[in-house]
N, C-alpha and C positions, 0 to 999 in steps of 0.2 A: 174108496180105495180098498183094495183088499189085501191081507197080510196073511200070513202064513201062521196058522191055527198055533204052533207051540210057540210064537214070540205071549211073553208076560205082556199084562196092560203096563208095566211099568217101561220095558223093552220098546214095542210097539211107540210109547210114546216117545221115547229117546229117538229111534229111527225117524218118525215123524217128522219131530221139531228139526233132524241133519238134513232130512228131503225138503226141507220147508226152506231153510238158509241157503242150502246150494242151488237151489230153484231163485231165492233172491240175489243171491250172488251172479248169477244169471244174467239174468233180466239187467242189475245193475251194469254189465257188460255191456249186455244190448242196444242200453238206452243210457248212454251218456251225459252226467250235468252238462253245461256249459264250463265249469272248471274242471273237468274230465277232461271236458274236449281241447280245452288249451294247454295242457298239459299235454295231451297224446300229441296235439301238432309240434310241441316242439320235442318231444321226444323223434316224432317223425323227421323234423326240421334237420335235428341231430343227425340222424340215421342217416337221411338219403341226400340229404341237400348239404351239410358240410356245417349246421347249424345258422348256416346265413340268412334263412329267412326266420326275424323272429315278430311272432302276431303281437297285438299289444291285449287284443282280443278276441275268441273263438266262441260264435255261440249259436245255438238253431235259434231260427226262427219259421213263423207259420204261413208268412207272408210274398215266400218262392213257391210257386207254380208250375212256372215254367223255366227254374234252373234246380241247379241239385245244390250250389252255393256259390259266394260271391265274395267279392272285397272291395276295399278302398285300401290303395298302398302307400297315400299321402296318410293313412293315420293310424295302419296297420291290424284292421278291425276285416274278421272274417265272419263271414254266416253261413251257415251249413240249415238245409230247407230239412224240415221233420217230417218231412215224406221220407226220409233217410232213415228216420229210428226206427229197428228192428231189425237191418238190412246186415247182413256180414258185415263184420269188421273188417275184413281186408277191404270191403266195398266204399264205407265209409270215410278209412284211410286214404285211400286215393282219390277220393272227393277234396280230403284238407291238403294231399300234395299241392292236388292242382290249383287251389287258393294260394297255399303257402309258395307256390313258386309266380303266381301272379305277384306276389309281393317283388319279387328279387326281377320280373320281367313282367309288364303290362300286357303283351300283345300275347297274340298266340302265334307267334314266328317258329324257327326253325330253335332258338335257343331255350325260349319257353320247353319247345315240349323233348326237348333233351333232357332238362331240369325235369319233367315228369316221368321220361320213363327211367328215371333213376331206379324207379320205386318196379321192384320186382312185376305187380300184378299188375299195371297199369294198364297193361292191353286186353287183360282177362276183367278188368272191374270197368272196361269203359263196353265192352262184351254184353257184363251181366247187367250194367245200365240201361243200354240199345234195346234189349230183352226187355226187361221190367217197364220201360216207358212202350212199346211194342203190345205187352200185355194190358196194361192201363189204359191203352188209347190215347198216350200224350206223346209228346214228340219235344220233349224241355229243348232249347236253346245248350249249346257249350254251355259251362263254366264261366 
């Protein structure tokens, strides 16, 4: 990395270690725990669905291939595929709507995907999905 010749070694290192934490703060965005993520969905839940769908649990796993995530709504447990981490947040988000609204409706009817485009970017994150599985060569299954 290169700095600008009048920062002090002492300077320099301050700058450093703040480029160092907002680059981790970052990342930490990017790539969400599993209690990140159950938190964001019911923040989300809040937001666009009225807080009526609440997960009992949100977490990635390695073992989707061919979905982006999934659920059971007898127990209220969601999984989000880690082919997703690193992907936009808004991207991500509208992965867990459409979990969190399978909870409130199984099917994917005409009321299911009301309950999804609650969510502003819905139509643009189902877009940059079509795209990204198009780029990879995979063709995942819905939600």
């Amino acid at each position: 990395m290169l700095l600008p010749a009048w920062l002090s070694g002492e300077d320099a290192d301050e700058w450093v270690s703040r480029m160092l934490d907002r680059l981790a703060a970052k990342e930490r965005r990017r790539r969400p725990t599993d209690e990140a993520l159950l938190e964001r969905a019911r923040e989300l839940s809040a937001r666009y669905l009225g807080g009526e769908a609440d997960p009992a649990s949100v977490r990635w796993v390695d073992n989707q291939q061919h979905r982006w995530g999934s659920c059971t709504p007898d127990n209220g447990t969601i999984r989000i595929s880690t082919r997703l981490k690193g992907l936009p947040e808004w991207v991500i988000n509208y992965v867990i709507i459409h979990e969190l609204a399978h909870l409130l409706v199984p099917s994917h009817g005409p009321k299911f995907w009301k309950l999804v485009e609650q969510y502003p970017k819905a139509e643009r994150a189902r877009g940059f999905l079509e795209g990204f599985s198009a780029a990879a060569h995979t063709a995942p299954e819905e939600c």
